[in-house]
PDBQT receptor file of N, H, CA, C and O in Angstrom, charges set to zero:
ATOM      1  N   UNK A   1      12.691  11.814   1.633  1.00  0.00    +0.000 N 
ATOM      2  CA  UNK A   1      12.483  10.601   0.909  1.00  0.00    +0.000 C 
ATOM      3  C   UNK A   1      11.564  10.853  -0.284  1.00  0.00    +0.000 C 
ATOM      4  O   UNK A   1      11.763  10.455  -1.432  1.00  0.00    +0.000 OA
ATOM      5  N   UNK A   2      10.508  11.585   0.163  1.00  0.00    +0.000 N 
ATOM      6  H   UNK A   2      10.347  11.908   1.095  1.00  0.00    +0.000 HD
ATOM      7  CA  UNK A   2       9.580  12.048  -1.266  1.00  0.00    +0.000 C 
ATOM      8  C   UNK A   2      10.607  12.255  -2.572  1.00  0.00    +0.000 C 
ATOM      9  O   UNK A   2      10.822  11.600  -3.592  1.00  0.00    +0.000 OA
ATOM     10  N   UNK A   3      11.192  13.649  -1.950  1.00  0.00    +0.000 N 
ATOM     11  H   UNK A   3      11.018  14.181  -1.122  1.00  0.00    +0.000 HD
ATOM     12  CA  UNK A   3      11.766  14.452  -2.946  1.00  0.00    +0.000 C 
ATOM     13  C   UNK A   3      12.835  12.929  -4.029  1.00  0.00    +0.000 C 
ATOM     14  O   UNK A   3      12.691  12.722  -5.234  1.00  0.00    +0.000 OA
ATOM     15  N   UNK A   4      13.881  12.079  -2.998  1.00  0.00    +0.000 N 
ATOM     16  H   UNK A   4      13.998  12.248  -2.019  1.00  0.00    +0.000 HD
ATOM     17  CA  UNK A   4      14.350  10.961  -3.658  1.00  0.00    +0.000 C 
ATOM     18  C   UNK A   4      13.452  10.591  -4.494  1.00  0.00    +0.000 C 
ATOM     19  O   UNK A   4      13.724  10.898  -5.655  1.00  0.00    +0.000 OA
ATOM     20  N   UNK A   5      12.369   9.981  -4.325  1.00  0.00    +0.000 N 
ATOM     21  H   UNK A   5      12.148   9.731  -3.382  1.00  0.00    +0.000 HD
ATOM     22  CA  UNK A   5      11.920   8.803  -4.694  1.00  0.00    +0.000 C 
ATOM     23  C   UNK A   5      11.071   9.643  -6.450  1.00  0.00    +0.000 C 
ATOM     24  O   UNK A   5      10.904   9.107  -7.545  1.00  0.00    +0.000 OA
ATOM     25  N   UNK A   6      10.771  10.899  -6.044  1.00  0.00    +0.000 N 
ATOM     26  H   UNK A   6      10.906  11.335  -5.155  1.00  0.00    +0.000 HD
ATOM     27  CA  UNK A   6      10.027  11.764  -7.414  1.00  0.00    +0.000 C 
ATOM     28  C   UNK A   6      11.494  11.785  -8.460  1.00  0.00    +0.000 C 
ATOM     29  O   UNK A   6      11.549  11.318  -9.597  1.00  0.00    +0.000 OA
ATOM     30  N   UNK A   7      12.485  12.384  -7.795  1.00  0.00    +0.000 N 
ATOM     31  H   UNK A   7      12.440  12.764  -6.871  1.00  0.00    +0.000 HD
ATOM     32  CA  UNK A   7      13.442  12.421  -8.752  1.00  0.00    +0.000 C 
ATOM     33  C   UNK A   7      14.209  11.135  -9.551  1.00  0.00    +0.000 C 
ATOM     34  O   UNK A   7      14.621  11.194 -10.709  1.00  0.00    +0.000 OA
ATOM     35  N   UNK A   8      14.294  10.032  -8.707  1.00  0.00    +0.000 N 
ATOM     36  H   UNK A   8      13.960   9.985  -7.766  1.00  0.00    +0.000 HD
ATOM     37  CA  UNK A   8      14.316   8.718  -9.331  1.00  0.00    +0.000 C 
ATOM     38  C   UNK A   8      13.082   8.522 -10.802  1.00  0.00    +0.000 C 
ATOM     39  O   UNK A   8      13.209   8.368 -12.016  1.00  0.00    +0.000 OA
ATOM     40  N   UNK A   9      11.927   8.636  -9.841  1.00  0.00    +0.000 N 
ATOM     41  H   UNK A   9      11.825   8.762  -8.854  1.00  0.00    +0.000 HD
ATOM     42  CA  UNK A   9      10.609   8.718 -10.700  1.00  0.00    +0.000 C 
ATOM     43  C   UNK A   9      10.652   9.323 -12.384  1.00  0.00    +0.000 C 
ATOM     44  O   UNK A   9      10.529   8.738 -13.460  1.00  0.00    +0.000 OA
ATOM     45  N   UNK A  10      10.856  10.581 -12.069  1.00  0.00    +0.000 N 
ATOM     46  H   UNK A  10      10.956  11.056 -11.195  1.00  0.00    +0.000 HD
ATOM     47  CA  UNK A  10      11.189  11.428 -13.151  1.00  0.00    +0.000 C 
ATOM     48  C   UNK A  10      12.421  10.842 -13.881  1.00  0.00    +0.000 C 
ATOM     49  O   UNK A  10      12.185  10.418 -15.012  1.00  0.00    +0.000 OA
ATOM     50  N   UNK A  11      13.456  10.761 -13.519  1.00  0.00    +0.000 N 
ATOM     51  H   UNK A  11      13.648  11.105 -12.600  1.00  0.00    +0.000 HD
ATOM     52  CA  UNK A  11      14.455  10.611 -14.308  1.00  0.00    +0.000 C 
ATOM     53  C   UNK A  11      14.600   8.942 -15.048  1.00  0.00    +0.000 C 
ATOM     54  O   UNK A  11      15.309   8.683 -16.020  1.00  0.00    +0.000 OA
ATOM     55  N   UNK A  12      13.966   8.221 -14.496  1.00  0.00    +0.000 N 
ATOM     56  H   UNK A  12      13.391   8.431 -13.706  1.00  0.00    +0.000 HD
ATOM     57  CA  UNK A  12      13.488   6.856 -14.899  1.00  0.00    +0.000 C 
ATOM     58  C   UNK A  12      12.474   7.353 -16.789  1.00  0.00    +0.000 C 
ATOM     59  O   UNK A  12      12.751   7.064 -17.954  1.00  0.00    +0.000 OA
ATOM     60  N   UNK A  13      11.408   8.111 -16.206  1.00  0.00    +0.000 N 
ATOM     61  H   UNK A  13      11.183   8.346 -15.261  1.00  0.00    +0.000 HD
ATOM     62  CA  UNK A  13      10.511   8.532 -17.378  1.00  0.00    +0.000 C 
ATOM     63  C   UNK A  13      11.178   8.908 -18.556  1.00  0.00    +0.000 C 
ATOM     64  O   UNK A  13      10.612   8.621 -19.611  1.00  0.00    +0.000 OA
ATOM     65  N   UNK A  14      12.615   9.679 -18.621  1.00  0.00    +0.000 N 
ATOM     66  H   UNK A  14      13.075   9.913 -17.764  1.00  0.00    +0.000 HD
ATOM     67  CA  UNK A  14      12.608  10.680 -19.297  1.00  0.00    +0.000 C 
ATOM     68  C   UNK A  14      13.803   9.250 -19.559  1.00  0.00    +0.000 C 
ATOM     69  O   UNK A  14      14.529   9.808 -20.382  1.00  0.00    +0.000 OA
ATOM     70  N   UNK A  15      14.281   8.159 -19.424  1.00  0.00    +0.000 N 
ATOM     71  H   UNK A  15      13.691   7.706 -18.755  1.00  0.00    +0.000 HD
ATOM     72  CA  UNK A  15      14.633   7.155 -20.112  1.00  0.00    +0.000 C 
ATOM     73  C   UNK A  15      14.403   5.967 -20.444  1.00  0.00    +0.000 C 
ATOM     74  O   UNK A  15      15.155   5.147 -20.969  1.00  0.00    +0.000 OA
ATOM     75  N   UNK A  16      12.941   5.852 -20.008  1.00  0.00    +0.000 N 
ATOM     76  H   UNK A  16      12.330   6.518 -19.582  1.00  0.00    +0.000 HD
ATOM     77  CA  UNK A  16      11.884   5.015 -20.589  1.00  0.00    +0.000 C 
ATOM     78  C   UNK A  16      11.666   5.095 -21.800  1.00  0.00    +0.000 C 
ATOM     79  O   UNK A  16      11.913   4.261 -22.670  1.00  0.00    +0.000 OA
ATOM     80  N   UNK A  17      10.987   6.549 -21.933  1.00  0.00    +0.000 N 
ATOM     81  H   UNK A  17      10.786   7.228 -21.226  1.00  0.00    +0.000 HD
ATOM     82  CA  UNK A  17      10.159   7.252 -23.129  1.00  0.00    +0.000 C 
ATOM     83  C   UNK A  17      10.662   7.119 -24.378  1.00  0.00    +0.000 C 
ATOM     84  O   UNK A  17       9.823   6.846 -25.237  1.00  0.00    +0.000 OA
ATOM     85  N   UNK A  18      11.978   7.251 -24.793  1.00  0.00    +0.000 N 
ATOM     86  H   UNK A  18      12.659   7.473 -24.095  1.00  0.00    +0.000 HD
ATOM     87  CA  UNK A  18      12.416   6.940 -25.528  1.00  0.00    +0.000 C 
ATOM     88  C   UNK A  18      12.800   5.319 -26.205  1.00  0.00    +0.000 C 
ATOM     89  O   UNK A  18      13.109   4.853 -27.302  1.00  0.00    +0.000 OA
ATOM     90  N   UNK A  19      12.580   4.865 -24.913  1.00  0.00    +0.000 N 
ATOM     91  H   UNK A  19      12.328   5.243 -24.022  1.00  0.00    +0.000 HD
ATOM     92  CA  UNK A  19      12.646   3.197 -25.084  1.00  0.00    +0.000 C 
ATOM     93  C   UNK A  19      11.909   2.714 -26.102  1.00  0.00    +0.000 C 
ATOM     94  O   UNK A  19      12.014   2.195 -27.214  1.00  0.00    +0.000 OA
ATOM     95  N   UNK A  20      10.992   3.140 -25.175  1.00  0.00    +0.000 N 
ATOM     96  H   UNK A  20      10.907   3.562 -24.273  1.00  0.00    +0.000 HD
ATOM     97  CA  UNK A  20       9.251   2.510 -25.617  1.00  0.00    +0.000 C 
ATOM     98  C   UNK A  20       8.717   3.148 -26.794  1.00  0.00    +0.000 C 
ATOM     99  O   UNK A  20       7.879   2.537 -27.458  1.00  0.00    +0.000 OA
ATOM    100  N   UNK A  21       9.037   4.121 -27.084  1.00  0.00    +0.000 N 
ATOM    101  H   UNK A  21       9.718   4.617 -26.545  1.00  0.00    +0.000 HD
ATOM    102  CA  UNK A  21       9.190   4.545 -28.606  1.00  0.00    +0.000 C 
ATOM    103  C   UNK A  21      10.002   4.005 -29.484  1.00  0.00    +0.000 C 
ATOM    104  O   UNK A  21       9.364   3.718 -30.497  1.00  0.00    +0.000 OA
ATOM    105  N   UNK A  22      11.044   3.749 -29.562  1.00  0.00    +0.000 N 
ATOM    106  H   UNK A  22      11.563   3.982 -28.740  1.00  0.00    +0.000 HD
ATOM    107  CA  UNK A  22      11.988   3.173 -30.352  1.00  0.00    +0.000 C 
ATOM    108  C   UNK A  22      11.389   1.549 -30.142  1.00  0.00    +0.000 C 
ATOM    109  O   UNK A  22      11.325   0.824 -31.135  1.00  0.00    +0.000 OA
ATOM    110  N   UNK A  23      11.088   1.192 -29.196  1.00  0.00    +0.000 N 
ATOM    111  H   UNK A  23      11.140   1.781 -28.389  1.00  0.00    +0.000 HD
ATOM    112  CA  UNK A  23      10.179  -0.598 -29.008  1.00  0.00    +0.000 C 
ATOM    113  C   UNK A  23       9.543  -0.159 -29.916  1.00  0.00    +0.000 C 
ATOM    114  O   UNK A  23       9.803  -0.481 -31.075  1.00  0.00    +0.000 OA
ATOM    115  N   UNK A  24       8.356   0.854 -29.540  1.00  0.00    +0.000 N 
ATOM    116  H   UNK A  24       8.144   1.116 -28.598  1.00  0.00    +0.000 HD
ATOM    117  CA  UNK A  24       7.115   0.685 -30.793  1.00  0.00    +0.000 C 
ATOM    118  C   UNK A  24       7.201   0.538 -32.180  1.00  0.00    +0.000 C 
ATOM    119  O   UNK A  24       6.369   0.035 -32.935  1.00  0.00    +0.000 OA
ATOM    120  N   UNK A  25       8.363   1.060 -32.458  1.00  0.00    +0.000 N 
ATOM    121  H   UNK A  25       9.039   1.468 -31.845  1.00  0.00    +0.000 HD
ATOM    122  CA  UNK A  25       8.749   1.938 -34.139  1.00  0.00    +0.000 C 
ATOM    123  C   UNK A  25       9.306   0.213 -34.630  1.00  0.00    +0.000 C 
ATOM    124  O   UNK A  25       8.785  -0.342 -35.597  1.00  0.00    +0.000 OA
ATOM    125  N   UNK A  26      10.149  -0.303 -33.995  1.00  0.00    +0.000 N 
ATOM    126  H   UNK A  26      10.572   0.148 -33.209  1.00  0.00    +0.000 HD
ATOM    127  CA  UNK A  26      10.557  -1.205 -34.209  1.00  0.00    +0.000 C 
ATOM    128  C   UNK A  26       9.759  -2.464 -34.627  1.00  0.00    +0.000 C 
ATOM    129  O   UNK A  26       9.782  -3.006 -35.732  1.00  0.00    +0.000 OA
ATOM    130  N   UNK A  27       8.880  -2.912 -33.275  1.00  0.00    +0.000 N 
ATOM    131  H   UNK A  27       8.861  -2.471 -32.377  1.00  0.00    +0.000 HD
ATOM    132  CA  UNK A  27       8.085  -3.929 -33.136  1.00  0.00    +0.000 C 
ATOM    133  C   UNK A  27       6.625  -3.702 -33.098  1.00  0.00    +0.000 C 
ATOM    134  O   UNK A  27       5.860  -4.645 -32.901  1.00  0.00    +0.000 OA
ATOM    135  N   UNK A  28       6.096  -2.187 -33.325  1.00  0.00    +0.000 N 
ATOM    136  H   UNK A  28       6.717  -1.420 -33.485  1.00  0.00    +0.000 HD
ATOM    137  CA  UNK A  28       4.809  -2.185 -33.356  1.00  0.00    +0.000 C 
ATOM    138  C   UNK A  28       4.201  -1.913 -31.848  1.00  0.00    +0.000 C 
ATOM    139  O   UNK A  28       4.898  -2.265 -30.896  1.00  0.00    +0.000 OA
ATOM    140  N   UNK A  29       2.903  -1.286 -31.598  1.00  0.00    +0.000 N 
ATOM    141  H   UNK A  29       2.337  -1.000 -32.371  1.00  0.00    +0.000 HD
ATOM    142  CA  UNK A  29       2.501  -0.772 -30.429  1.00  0.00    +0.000 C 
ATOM    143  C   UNK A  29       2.117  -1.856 -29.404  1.00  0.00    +0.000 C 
ATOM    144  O   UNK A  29       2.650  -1.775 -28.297  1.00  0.00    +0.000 OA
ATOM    145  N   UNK A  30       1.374  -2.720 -29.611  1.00  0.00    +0.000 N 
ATOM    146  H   UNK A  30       0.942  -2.786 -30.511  1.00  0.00    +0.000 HD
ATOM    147  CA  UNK A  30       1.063  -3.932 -29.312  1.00  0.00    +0.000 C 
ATOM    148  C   UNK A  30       2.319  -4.692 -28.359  1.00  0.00    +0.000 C 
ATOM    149  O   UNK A  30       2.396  -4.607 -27.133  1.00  0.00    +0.000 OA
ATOM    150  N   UNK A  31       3.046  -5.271 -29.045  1.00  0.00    +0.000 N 
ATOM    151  H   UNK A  31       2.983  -5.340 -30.041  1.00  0.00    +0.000 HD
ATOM    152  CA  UNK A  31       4.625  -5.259 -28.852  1.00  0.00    +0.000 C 
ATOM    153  C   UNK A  31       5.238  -4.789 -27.544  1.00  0.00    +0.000 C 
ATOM    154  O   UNK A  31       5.588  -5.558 -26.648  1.00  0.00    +0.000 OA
ATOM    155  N   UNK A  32       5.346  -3.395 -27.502  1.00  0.00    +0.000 N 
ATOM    156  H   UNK A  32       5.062  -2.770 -28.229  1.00  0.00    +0.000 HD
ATOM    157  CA  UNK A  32       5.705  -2.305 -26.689  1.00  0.00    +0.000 C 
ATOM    158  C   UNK A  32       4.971  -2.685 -25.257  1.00  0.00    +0.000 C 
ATOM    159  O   UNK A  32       5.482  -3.047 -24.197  1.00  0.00    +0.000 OA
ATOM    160  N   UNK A  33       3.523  -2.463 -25.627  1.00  0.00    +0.000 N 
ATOM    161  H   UNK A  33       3.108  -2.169 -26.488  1.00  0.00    +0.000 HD
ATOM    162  CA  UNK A  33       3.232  -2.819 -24.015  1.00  0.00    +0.000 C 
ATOM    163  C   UNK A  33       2.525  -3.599 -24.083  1.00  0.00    +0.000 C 
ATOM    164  O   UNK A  33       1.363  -3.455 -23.704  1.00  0.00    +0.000 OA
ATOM    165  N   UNK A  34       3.224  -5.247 -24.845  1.00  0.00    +0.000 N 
ATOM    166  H   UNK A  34       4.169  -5.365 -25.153  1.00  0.00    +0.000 HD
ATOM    167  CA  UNK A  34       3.016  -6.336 -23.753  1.00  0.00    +0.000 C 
ATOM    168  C   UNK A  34       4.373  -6.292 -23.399  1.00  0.00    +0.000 C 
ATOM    169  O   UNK A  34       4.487  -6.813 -22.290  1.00  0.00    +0.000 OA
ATOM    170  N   UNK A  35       5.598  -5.859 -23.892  1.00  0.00    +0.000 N 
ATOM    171  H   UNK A  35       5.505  -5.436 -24.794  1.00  0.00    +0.000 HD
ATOM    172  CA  UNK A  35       6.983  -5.779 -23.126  1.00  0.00    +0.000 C 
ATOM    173  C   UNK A  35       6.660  -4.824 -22.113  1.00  0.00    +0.000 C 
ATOM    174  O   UNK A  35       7.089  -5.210 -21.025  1.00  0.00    +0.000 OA
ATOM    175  N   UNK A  36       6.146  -3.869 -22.059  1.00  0.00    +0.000 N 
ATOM    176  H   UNK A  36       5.797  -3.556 -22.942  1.00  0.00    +0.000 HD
ATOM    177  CA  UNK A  36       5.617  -3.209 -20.902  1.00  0.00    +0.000 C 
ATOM    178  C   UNK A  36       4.834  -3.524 -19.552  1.00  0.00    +0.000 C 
ATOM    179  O   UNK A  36       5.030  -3.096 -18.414  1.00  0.00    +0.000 OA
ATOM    180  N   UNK A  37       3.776  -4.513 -20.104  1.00  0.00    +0.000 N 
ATOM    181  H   UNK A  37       3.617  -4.861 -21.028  1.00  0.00    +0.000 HD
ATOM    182  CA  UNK A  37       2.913  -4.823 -18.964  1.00  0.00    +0.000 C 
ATOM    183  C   UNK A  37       3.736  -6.087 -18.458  1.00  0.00    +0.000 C 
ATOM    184  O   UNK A  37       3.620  -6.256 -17.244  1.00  0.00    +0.000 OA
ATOM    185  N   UNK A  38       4.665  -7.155 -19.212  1.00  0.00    +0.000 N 
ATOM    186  H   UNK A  38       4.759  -7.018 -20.198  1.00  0.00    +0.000 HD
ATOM    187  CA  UNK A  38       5.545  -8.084 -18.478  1.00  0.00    +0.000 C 
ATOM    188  C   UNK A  38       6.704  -7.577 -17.853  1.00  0.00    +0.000 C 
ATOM    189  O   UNK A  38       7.260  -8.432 -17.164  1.00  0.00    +0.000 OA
ATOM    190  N   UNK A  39       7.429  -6.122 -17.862  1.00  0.00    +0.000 N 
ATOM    191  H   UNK A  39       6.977  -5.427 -18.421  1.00  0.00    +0.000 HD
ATOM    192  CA  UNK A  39       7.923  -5.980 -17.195  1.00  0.00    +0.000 C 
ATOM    193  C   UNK A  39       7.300  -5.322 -15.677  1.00  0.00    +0.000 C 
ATOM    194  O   UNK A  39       7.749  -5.335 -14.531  1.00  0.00    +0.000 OA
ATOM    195  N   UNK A  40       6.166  -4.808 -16.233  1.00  0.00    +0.000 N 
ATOM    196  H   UNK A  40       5.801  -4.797 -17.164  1.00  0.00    +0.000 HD
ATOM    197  CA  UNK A  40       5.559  -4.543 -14.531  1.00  0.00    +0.000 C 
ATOM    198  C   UNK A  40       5.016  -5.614 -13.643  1.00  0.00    +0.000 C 
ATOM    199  O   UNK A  40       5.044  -5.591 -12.413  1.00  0.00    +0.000 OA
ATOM    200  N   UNK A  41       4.505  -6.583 -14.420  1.00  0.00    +0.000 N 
ATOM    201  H   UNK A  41       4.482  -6.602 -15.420  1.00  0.00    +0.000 HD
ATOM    202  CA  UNK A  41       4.274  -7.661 -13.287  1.00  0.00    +0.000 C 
ATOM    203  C   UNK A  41       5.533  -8.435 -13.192  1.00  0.00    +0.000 C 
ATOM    204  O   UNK A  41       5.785  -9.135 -12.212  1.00  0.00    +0.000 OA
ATOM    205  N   UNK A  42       6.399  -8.299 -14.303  1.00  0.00    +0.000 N 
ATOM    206  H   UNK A  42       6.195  -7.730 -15.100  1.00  0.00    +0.000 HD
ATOM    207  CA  UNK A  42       8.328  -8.979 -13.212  1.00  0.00    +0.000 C 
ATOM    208  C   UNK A  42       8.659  -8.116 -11.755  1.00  0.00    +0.000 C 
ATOM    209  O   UNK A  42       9.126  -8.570 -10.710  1.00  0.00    +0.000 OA
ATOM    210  N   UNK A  43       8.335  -7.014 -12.005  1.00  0.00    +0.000 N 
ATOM    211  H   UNK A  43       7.956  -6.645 -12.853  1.00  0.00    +0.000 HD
ATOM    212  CA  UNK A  43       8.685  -6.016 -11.004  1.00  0.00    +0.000 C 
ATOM    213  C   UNK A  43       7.890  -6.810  -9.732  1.00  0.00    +0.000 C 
ATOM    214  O   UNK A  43       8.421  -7.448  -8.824  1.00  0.00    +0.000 OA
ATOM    215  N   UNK A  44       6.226  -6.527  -9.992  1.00  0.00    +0.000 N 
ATOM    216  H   UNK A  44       5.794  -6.008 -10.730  1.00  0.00    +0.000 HD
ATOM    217  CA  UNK A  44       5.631  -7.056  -8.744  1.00  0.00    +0.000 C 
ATOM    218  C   UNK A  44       5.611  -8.890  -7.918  1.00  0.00    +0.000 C 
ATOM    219  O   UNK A  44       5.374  -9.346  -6.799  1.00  0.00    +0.000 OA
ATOM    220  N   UNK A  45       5.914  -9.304  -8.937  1.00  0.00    +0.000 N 
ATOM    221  H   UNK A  45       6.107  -8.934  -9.846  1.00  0.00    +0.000 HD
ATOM    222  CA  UNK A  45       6.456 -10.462  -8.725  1.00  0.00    +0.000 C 
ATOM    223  C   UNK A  45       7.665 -10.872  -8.023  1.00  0.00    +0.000 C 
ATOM    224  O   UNK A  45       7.632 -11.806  -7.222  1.00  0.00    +0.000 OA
ATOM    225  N   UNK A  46       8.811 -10.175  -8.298  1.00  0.00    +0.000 N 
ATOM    226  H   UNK A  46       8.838  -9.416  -8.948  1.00  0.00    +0.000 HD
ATOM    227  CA  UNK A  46       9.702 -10.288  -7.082  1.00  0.00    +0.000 C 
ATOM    228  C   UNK A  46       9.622  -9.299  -6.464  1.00  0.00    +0.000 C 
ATOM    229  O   UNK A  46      10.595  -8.850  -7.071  1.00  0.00    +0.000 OA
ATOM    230  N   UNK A  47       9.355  -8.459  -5.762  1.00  0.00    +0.000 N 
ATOM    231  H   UNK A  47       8.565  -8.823  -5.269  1.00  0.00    +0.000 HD
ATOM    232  CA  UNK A  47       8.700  -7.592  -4.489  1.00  0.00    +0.000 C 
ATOM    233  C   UNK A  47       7.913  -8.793  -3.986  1.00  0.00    +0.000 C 
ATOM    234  O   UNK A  47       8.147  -9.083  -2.813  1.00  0.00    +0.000 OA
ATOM    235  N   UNK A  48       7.115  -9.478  -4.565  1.00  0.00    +0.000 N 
ATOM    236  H   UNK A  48       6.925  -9.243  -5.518  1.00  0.00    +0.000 HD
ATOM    237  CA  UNK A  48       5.831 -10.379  -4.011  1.00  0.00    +0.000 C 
ATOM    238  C   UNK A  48       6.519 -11.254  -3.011  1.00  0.00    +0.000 C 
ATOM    239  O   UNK A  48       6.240 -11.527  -1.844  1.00  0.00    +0.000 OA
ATOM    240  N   UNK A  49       7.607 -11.656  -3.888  1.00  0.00    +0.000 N 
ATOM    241  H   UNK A  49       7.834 -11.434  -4.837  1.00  0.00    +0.000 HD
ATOM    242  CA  UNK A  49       8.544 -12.860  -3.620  1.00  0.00    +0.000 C 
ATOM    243  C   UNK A  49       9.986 -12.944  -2.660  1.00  0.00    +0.000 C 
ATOM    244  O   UNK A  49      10.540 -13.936  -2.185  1.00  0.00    +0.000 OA
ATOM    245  N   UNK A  50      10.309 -11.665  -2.591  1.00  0.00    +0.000 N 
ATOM    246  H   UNK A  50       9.860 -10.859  -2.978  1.00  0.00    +0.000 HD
ATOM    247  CA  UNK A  50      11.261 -10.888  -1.804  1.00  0.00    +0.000 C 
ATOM    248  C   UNK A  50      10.726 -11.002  -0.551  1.00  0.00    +0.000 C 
ATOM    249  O   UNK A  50       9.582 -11.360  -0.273  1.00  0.00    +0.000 OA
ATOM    250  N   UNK A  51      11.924 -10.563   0.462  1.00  0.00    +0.000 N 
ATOM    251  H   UNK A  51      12.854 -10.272   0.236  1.00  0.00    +0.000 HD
ATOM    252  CA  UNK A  51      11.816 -10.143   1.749  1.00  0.00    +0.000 C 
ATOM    253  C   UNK A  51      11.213  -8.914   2.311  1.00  0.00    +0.000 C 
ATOM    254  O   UNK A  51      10.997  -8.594   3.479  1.00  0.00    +0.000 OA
ATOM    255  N   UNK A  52      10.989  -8.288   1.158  1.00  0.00    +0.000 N 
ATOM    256  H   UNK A  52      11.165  -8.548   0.209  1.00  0.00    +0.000 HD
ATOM    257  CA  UNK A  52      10.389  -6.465   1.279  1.00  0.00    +0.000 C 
ATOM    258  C   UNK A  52       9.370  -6.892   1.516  1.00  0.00    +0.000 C 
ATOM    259  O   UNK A  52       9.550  -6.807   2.731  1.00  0.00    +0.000 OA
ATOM    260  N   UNK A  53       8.188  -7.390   1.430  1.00  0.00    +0.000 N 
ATOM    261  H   UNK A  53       8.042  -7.459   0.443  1.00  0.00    +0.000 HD
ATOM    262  CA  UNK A  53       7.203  -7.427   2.180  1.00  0.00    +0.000 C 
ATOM    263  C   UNK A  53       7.216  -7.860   3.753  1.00  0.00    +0.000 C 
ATOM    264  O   UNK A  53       6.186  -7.632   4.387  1.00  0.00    +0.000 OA
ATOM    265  N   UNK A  54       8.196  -8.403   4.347  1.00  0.00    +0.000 N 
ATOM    266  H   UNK A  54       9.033  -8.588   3.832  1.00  0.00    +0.000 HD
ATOM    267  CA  UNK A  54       8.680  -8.535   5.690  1.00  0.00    +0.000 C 
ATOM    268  C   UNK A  54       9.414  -7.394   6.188  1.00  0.00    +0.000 C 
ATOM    269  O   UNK A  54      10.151  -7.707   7.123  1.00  0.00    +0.000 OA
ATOM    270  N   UNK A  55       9.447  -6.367   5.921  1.00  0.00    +0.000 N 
ATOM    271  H   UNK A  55       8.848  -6.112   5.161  1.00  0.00    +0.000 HD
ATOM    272  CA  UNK A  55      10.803  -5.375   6.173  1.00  0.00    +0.000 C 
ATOM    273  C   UNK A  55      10.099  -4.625   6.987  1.00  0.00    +0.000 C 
ATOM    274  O   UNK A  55       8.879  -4.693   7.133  1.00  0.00    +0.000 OA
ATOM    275  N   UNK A  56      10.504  -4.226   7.287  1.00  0.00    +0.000 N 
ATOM    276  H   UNK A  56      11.496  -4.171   7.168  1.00  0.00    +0.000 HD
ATOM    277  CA  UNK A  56       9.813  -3.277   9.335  1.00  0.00    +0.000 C 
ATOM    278  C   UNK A  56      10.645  -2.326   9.667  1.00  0.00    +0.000 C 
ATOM    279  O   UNK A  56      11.852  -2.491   9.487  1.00  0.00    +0.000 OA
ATOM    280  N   UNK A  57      10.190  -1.266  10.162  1.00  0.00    +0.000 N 
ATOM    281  H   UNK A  57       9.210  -1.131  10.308  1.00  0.00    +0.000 HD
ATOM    282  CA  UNK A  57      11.431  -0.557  10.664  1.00  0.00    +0.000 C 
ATOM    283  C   UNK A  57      11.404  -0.624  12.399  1.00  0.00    +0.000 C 
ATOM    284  O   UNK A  57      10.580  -0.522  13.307  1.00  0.00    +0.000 OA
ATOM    285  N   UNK A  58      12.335  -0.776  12.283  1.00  0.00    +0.000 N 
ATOM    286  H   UNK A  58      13.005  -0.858  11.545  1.00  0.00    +0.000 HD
ATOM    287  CA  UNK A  58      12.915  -0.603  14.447  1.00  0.00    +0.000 C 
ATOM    288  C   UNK A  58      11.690   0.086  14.868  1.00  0.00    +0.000 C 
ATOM    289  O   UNK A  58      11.054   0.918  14.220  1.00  0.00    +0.000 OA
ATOM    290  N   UNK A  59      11.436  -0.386  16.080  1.00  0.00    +0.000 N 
ATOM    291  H   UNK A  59      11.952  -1.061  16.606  1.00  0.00    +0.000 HD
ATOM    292  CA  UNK A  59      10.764   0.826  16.970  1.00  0.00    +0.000 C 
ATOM    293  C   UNK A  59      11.619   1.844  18.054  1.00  0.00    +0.000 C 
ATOM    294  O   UNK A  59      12.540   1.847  18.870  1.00  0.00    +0.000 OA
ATOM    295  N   UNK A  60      11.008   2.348  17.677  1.00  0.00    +0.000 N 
ATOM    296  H   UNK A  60      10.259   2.346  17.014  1.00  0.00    +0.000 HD
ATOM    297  CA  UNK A  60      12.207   3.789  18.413  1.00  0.00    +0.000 C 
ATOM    298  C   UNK A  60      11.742   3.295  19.849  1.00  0.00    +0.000 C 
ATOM    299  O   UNK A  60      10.654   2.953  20.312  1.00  0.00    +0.000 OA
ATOM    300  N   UNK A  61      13.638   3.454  20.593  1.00  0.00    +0.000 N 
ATOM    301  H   UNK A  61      14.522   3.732  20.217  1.00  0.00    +0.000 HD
ATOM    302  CA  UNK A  61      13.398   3.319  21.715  1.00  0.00    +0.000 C 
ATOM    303  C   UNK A  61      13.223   3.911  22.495  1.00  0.00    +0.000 C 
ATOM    304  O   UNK A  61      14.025   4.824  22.301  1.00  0.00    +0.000 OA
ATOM    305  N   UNK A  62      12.444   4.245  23.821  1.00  0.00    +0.000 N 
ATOM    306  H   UNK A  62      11.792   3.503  23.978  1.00  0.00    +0.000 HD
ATOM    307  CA  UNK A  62      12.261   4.693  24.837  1.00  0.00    +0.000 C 
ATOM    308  C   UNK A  62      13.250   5.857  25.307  1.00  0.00    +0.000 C 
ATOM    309  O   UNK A  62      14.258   5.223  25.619  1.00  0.00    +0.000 OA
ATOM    310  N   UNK A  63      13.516   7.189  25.525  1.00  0.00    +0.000 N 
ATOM    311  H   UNK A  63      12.697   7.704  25.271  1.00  0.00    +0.000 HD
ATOM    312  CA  UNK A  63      14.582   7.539  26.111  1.00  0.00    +0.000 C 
ATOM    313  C   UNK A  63      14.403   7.883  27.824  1.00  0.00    +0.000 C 
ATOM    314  O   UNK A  63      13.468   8.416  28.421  1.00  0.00    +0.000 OA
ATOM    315  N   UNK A  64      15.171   7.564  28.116  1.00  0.00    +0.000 N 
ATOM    316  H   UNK A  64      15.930   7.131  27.631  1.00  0.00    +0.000 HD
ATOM    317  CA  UNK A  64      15.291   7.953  29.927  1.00  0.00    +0.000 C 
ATOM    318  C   UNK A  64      15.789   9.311  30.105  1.00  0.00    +0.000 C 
ATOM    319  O   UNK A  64      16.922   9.757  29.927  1.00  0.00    +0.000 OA
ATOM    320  N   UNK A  65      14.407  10.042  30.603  1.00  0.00    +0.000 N 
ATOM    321  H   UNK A  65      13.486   9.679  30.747  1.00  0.00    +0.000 HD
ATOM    322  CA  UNK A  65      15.142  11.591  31.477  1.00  0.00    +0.000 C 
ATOM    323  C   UNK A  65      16.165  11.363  32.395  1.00  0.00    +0.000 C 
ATOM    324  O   UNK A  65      16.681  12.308  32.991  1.00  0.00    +0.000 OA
TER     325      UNK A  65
């Protein structure tokens, strides 16, 4: 799951970066990350608001010798 979740990670960055550069160039730095910091609290906001904070995993059951 690490290894998933770094390579998501990474490959997210390397099509951000260019975003948020081309945001800046466009609209100025300012600009960029307040579109930046409103998309991270959209993010935490529905996680907040979602069922993922209820999500559990099974408890492993018992096995019989």
């Amino acid at each position: 799951m690490n290894t998933t979740i770094r390579s998501i990670n990474w490959g997210l960055i390397a099509l951000a970066a260019p975003l948020g550069g081309w945001l800046a160039l466009q609209f100025g730095d300012r600009v960029a990350l307040a579109i930046a910091g409103a998309m991270m609290l959209a993010t935490g906001t529905v996680l907040l608001l979602s069922r993922f904070r209820d999500a559990s995993m099974p408890a492993d059951e018992p096995t019989n010798p």
